[in-house]
SELUMGU-402599 format. One record per residue (C-alpha): chain; residue number from 0; residue in one letter; x, y, z. Coordinates in steps of 0.001 Angstrom, whole numbers. Example, Ala and Ser with C-alpha at 12.3 -4.5 7.8 and 13.67 -1.06 7.14 Angstrom:
<atoms>
  chain  resi  resn        x        y        z
      A     0     A    12300    -4500     7800
      A     1     S    13670    -1060     7140
</atoms>
This chain:
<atoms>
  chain  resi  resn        x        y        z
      A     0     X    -6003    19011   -16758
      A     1     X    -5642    15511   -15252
      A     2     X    -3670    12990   -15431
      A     3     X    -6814    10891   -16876
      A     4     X    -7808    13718   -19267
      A     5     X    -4544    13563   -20728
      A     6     X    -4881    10096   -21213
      A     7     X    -8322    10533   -22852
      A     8     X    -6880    13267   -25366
      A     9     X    -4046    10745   -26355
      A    10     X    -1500    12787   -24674
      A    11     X     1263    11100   -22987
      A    12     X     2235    13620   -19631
      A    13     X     5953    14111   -18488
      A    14     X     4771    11737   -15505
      A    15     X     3371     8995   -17616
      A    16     X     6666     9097   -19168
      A    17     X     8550     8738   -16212
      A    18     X     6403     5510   -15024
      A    19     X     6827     4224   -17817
      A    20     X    10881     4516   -17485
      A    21     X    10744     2724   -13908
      A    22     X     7934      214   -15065
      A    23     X    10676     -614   -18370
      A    24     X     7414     -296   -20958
      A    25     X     6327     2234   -23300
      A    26     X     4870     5776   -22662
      A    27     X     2007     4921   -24571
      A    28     X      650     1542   -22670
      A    29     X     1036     3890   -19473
      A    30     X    -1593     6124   -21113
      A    31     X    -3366     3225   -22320
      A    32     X    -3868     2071   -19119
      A    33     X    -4332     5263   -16807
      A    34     X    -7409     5897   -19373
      A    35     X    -8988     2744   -19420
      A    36     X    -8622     3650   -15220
      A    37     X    -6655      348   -14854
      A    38     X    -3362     2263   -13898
      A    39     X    -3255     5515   -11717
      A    40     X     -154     7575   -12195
      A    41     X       72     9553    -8353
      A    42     X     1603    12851    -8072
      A    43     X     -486    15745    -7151
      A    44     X      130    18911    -9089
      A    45     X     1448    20833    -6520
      A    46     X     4157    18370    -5285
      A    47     X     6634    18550    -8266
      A    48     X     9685    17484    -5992
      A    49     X     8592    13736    -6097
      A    50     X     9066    11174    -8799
      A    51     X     5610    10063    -9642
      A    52     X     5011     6507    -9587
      A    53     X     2235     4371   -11699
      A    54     X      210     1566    -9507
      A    55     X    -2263    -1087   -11610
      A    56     X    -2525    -3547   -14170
      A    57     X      869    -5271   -15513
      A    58     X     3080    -2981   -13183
      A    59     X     5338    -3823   -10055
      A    60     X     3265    -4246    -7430
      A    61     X     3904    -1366    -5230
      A    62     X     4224    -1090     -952
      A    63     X     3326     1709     1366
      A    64     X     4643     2751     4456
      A    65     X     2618     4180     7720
      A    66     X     3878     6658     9400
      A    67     X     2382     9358    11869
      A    68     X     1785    10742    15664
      A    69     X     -867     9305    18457
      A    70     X    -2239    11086    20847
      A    71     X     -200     9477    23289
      A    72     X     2917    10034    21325
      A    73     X     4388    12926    19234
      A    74     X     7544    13010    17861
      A    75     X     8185    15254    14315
      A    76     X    12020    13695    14343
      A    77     X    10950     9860    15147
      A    78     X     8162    10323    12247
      A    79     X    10636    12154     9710
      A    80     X    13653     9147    10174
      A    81     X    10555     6685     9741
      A    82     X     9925     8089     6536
      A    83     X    13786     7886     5801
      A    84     X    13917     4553     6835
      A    85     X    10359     3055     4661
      A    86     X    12058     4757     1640
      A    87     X    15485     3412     2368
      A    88     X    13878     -290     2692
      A    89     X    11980       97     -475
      A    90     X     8530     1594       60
      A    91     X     7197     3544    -3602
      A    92     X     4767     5666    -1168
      A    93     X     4180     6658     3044
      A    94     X      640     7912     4402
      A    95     X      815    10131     7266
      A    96     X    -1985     8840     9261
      A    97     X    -1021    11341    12562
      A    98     X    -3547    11697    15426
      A    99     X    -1737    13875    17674
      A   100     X      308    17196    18062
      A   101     X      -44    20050    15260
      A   102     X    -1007    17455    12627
      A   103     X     -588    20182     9793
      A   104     X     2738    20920    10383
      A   105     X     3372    16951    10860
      A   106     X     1888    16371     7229
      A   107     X     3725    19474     5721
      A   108     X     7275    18467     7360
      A   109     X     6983    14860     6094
      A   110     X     6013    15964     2596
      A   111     X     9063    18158     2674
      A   112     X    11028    15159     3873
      A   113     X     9981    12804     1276
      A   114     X    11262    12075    -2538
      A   115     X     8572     9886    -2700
      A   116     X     4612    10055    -3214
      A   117     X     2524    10722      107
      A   118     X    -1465     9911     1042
      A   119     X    -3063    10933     3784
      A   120     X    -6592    10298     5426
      A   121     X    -8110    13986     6026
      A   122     X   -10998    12930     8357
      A   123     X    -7987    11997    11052
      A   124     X    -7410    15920    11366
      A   125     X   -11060    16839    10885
      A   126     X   -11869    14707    14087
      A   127     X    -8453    16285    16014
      A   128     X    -9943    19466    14972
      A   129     X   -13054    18849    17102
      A   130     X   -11249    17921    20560
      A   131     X    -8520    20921    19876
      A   132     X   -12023    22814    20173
      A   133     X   -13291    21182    22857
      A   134     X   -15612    19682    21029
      A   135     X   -17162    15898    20037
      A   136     X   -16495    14318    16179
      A   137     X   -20097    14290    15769
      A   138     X   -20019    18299    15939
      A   139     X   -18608    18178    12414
      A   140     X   -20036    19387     9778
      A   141     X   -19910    18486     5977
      A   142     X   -17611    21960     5195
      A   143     X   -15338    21123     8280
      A   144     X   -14815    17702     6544
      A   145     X   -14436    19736     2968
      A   146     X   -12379    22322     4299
      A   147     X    -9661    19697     5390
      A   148     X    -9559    17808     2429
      A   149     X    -8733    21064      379
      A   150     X    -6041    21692     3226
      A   151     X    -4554    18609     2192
      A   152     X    -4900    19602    -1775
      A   153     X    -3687    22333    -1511
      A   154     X     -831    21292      580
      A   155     X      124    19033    -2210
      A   156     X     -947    15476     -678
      A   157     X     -746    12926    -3624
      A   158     X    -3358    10637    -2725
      A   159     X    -6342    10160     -335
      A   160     X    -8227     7765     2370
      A   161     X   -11995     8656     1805
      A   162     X   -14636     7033     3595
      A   163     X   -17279     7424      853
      A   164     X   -18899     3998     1105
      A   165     X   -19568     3896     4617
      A   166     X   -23292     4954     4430
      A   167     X   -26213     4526     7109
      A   168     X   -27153     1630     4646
      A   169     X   -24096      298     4705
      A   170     X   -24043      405     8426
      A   171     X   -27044     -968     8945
      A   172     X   -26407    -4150     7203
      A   173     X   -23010    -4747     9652
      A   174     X   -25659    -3464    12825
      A   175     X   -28185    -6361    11159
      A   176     X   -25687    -8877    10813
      A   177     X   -23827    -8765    14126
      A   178     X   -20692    -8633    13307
      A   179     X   -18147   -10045    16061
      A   180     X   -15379    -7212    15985
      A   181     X   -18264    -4686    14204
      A   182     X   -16301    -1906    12512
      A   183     X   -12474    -1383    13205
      A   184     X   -11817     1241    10248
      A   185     X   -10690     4365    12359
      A   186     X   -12024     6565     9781
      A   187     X   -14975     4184     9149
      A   188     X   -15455     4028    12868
      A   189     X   -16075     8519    13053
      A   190     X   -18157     8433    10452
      A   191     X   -20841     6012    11370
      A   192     X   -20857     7376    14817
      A   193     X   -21680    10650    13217
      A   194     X   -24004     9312    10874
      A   195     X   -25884     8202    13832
      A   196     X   -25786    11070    16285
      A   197     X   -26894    13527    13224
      A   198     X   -29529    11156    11647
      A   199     X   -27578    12644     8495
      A   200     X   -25678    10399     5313
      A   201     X   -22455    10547     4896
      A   202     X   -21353    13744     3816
      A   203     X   -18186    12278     1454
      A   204     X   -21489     9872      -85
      A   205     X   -23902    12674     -306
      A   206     X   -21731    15429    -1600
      A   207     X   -19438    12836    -3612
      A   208     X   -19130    15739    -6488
      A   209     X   -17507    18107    -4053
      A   210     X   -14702    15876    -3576
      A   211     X   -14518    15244    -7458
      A   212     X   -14112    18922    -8044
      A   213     X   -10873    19450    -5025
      A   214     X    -9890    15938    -6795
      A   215     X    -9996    17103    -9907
      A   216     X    -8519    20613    -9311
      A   217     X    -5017    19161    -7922
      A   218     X    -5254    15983    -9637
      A   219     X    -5325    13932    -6031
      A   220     X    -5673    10404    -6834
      A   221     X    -8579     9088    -4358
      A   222     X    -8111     6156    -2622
      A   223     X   -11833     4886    -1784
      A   224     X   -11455     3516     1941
      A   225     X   -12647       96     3036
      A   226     X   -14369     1914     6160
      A   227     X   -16065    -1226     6534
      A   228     X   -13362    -3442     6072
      A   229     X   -13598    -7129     8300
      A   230     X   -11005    -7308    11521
      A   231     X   -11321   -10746    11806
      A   232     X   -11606   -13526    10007
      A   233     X   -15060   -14541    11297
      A   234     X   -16307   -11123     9417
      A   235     X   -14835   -11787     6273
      A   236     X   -16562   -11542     3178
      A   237     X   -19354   -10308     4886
      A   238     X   -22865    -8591     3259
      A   239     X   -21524    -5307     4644
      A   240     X   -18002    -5737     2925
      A   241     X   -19490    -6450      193
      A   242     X   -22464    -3816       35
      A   243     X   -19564    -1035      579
      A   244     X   -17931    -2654    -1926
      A   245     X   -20671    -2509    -4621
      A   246     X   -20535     1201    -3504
      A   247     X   -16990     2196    -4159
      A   248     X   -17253      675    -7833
      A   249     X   -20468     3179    -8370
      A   250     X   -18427     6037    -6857
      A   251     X   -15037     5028    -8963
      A   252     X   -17743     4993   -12412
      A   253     X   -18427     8833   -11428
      A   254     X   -14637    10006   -10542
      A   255     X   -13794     8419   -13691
      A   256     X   -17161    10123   -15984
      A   257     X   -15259    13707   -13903
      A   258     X   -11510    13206   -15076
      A   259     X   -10198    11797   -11515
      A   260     X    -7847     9004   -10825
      A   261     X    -9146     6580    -8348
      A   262     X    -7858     3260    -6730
      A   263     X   -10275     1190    -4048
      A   264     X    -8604     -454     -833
      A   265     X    -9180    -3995      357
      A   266     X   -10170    -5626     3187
      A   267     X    -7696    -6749     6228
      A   268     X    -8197   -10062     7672
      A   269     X    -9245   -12314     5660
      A   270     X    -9199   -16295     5260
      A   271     X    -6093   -17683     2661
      A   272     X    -8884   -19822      815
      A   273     X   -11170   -16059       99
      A   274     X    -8050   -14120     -733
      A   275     X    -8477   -14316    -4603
      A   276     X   -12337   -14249    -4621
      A   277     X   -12146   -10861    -2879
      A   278     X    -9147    -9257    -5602
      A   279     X   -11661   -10767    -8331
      A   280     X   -14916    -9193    -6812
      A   281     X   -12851    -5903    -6678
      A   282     X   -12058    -6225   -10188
      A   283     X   -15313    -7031   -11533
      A   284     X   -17113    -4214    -9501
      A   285     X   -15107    -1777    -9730
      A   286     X   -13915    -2211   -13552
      A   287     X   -10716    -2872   -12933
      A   288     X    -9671     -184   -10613
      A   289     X    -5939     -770    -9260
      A   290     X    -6654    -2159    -5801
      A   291     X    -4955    -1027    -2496
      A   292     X    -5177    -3969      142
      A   293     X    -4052    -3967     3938
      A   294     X    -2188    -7432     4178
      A   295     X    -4532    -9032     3718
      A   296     X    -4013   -10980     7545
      A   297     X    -5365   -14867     6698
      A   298     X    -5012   -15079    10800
      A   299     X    -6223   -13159    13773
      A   300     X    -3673   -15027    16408
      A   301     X      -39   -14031    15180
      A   302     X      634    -9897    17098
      A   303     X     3939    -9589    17269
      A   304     X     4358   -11439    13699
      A   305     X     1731   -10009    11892
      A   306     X     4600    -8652     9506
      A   307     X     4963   -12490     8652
      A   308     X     1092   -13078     8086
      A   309     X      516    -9884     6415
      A   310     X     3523   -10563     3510
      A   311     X     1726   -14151     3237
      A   312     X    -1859   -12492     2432
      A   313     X      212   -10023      755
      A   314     X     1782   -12098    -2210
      A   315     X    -1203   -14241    -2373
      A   316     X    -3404   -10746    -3296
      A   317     X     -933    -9492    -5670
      A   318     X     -607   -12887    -7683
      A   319     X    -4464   -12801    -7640
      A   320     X    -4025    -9223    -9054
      A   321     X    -3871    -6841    -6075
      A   322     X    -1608    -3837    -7443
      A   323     X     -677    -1959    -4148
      A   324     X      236    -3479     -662
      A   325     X      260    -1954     2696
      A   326     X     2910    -2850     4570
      A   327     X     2266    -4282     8342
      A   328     X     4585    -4218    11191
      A   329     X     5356    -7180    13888
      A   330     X     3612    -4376    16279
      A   331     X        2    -4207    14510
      A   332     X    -2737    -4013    16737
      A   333     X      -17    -4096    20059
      A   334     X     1730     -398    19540
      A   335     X     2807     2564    17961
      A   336     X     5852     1101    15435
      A   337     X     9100     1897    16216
      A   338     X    12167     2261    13611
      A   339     X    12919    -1670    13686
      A   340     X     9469    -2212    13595
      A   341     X     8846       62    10264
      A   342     X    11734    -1556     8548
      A   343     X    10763    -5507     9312
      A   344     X     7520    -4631     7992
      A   345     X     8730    -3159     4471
      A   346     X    10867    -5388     3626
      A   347     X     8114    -8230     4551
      A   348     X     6182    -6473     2403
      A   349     X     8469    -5705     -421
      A   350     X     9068   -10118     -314
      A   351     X     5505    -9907     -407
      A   352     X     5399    -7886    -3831
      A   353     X     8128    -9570    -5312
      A   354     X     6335   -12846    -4968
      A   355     X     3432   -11458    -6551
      A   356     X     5636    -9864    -9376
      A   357     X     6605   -13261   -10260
      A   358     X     3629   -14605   -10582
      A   359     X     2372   -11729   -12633
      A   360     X     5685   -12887   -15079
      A   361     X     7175    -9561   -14635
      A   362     X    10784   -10259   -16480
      A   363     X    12699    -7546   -13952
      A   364     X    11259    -9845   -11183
      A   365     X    12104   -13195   -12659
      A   366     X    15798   -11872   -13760
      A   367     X    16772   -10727    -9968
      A   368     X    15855   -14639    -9499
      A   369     X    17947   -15930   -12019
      A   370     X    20868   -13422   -10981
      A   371     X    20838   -15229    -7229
      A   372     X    20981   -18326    -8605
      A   373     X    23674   -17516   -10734
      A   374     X    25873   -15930    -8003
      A   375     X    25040   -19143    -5883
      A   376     X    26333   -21182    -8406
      A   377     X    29369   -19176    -8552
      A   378     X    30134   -19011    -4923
      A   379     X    30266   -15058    -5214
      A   380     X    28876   -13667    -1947
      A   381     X    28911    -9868    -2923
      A   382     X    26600   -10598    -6149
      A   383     X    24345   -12704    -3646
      A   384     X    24508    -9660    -1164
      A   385     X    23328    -6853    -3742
      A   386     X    20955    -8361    -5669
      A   387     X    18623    -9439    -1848
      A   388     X    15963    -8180    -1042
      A   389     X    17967    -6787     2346
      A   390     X    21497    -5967     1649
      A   391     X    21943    -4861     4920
      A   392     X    20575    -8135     6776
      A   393     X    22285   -10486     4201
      A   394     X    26068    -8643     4357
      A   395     X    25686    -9222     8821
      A   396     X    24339   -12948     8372
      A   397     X    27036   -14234     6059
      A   398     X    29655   -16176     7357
      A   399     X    31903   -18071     4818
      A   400     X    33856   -21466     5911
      A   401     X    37226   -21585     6213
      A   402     X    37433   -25118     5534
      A   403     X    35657   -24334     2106
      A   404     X    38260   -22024     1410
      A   405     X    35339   -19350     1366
      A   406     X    33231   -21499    -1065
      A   407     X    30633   -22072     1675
      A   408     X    28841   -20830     4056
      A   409     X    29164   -22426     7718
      A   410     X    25850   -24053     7316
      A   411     X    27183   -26995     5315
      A   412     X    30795   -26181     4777
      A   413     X    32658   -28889     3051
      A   414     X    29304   -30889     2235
      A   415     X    28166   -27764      289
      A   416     X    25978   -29621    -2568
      A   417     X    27025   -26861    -4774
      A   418     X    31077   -27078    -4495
      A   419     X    30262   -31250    -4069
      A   420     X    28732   -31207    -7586
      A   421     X    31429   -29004    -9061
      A   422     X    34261   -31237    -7861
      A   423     X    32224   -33789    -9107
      A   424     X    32395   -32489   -12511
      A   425     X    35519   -31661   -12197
      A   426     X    36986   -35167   -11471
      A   427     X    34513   -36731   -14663
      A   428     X    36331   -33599   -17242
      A   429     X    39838   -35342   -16012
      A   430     X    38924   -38783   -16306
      A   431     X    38091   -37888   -19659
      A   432     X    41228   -36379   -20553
</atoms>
C-alpha cells in the first residue's frame, strides 16, 4: 500500500509521522495533505535506511543536490564525498544524474552512501545502455526504457525524472514556434529525437499506466520532468512550456486516481517579472501538486555565478509557492562541479529556501531570524556563528576588534552602532541616578 492509500484510508504511516516531527506539525495534517496530493512524503519501500522527508504545501521548502559521472569523467570516490558534502551543507535529497562508467553500480554505491532520500532520471542509463551496445538512443525500445525504470525500483530509488509530457505534439509546437535555444532538457532532448526517428509517441506518454503500476509497487514518488523546459529567457513561458505543462497536470490526475505520489518540475530560465505566474499556472493545472523548480535563472549572462542567480529565482519561486528547489552551482552550463562548487551552490540554495520559508511565515524560519538578531545585540559571536546559514564560512570570516574589547567586528570597530547605542543608554540610566 502507498503512501497516498494510506492517506486515503485515514491511516497515518510511520513516515508521515516522522515528517511531521521535522516539519514541527501534527501527524494528521501530514496525511491531510499527502491525500489531498498537496504534500508527497518520499521514501521508496525498499530504502528503509533513510529518514523520509515530506515536500509541499505549508512545509520547509526543501533543496536537492546533483551529483553523478560524465562521460568524460568518472570518479565513484569524487561522486560519494559530493554526496557527503550536499548533505553536510544542508541538502533534504541528491539525484544521481551519472552518464558515464558502470552507472548501476554508481547509483547503488551512492544510495548506500546516503542517509538521505535519492532520485534519479532512468532514461540517462537507458540511453548509456545503447552506446555500451554499440548502438544509437533511437534503437530503444519502450521495454528497454521499462526495464530500467524497474532497475531503479527495485534498487530502492526514492523518486523519479520522467519525461512523460514530452510528446510529438508537444514537440511540434516548440519545432512551430522556433524556439532560439529549442530543447535543452537532456532527457527531453533523447526522447524527441527518438520520437522522430521511430515516427512512434512517447513511450512514458503512451504506456503512462506501466509506470503507475512499478510506481505504485515500490511507492516511487514520480517527479514529472519539464523535458521541455525554456533555456533562455527569450523561450520563457512559451506555448510549448505551457502545452507540456497542461500535460503533466492530466498525467498527475491519473497517478493520483492509481494511489501514486507525484510532484511536477519547473522551468529553468525564466524572467524575475514571470516567476510567480509560472508557480501559479503549476498550481492551478496541476491541482496543487508540490512543485520541483530548477532555479529558476531570471538571467542567461551570469556562468560562473549562476549559484547567485539561481538562489535569487529560487526564493522568489518558493515565496510564490514553489515547494522544492534545485540547487545550481557557480559552474552550470561551464563544467562538471567540483567539491567547492557543490557546496557554494547548496548553501545558495538553502538562503534561497530560507527566504522563501519566511515569506511562507514558517515560525522555525522567522525564530532563527530573531535568534541572530538577538546574538547581534548581545555582541555574542558563537550564538551568531551557530545559528548561520554556514557555520563553517562565518567562524573563518570573523574577526573581532581589539579596540572594541571584542564587542566589534573590524568593520566598524569603535563606531559599532550597536555598542554606540548601548553606551548611549548607558550614560542616560546614570544621569538618571
Amino acid at each position: 500500500m502507498t503512501q497516498l492509500e494510506m492517506a486515503r484510508m485515514g491511516r497515518i504511516s510511520e513516515e508521515m509521522k516522522a515528517c511531521a516531527e521535522k516539519e514541527g506539525i501534527s501527524p494528521d495534517k501530514i496525511r491531510q495533505k499527502v491525500e489531498a496530493g498537496t504534500v508527497v512524503v518520499i521514501r521508496n519501500r525498499r530504502h528503509s535506511a533513510i529518514s523520509p522527508i515530506a515536500i509541499g504545501e505549508g512545509l520547509r521548502t526543501k533543496i536537492n543536490a546533483n551529483v553523478g559521472t560524465s562521460g568524460d569523467h568518472v570518479d565513484l570516490d569524487l561522486e560519494l564525498e559530493k554526496v557527503r558534502v550536499s548533505v553536510e551543507a544542508g541538502a533534504d535529497t541528491v539525484m544521481d544524474l551519472s552518464t558515464g562508467g558502470d552507472i548501476a553500480a554508481i547509483r547503488r554505491e551512492i544510495m548506500r552512501f546516503s542517509d538521505v532520500p535519492v532520485g534519479t532520471v532512468p532514461i540517462y542509463q537507458a540511453a548509456a545502455r545503447m552506446f555500451e551496445r554499440r548502438l544509437s538512443v533511437v534503437d530503444m525500445t519502450a521495454d528497454d526504457m521499462f526495464s530500467v525504470i524497474e532497475e531503479h525500483g527495485s534498487d530502492g530509488v526514492d523518486f523519479i525524472t520522467v519525461h512523460c509530457g514530452v510528446t510529438r505534439g508537444s514537440v511540434e509546437r516548440i519545432l512551430r514556434e522556433g524556439r532560439l535555444l529549442g530543447i535543452v532538457s537532456r532527457g527531453g532532448s533523447i526522447l524527441a529525437h527518438w520520437m522522430d526517428c521511430n515516427d512512434q509517441e512517447n513511450p512514458l506518454y503512451e504506456q503512462y499506466d506501466r509506470l503507475l503500476e512499478i510506481a505504485k509497487t515500490y511507492d516511487i514518488v514520480l517527479s514529472l520532468g519539464d523535458g521541455l523546459r525554456p533555456g533562455c529567457i527569450a523561450d520563457a513561458t512559451d506555448r510549448g512550456q505551457i502545452q507540456e505543462l497542461i500535460l503533466l497536470g492530466e498525467l498527475a490526475g491519473r497517478a493520483r486516481d492509481r494511489g501514486v505520489q507525484v510532484m511536477i518540475e519547473g522551468p529553468g530560465h525564466v524572467p524575475i517579472q514571470e516567476i510567480q505566474a509560472n508557480i501559479v499556472l503549476e498550481k492551478r493545472l496541476c491541482q496543487g501538486a508540490p512543485f520541483y523548480v530548477l532555479g529558476p535563472l531570471p538571467t542567461d549572462i551570469a556562468p560562473g555565478y549562476d549559484h547567485i542567480v539561481s538562489a535569487i529565482g529560487g526564493a522568489i519561486a518558493g515565496w510564490a509557492g514553489a515547494d522544492f528547489l534545485c540547487y545550481v552551482t557557480p559552474s552550470e552550463h561551464l563544467r562538471l562541479p567540483t567539491l567547492e562548487d557543490v557546496r557554494e551552490g547548496v548553501m545558495a540554495c538553502k538562503i534561497a529556501a530560507h527566504i522563501a520559508d519566511l515569506s511562507k511565515g514558517l515560525p522555525r524560519a522567522a525564530e532563527q531570524d530573531r535568534l541572530m538578531a538577538r546574538y547581534r545585540k548581545e555582541f555574542d559571536w558563537e550564538g551568531q556563528i551557530g545559528v548561520s546559514v554556514d557555520p563553517v564560512k562565518s567562524r573563518a570570516y570573523l574577526e573581532t576588534s581589539s579596540k572594541a574589547k571584542q564587542e566589534g567586528c573590524t568593520m566598524c570597530g569603535e563606531f559599532c552602532a550597536i555598542k554606540m547605542g548601548r553606551l548611549k543608554k548607558k550614560e542616560k540610566s546614570s544621569g538618571s541616578q
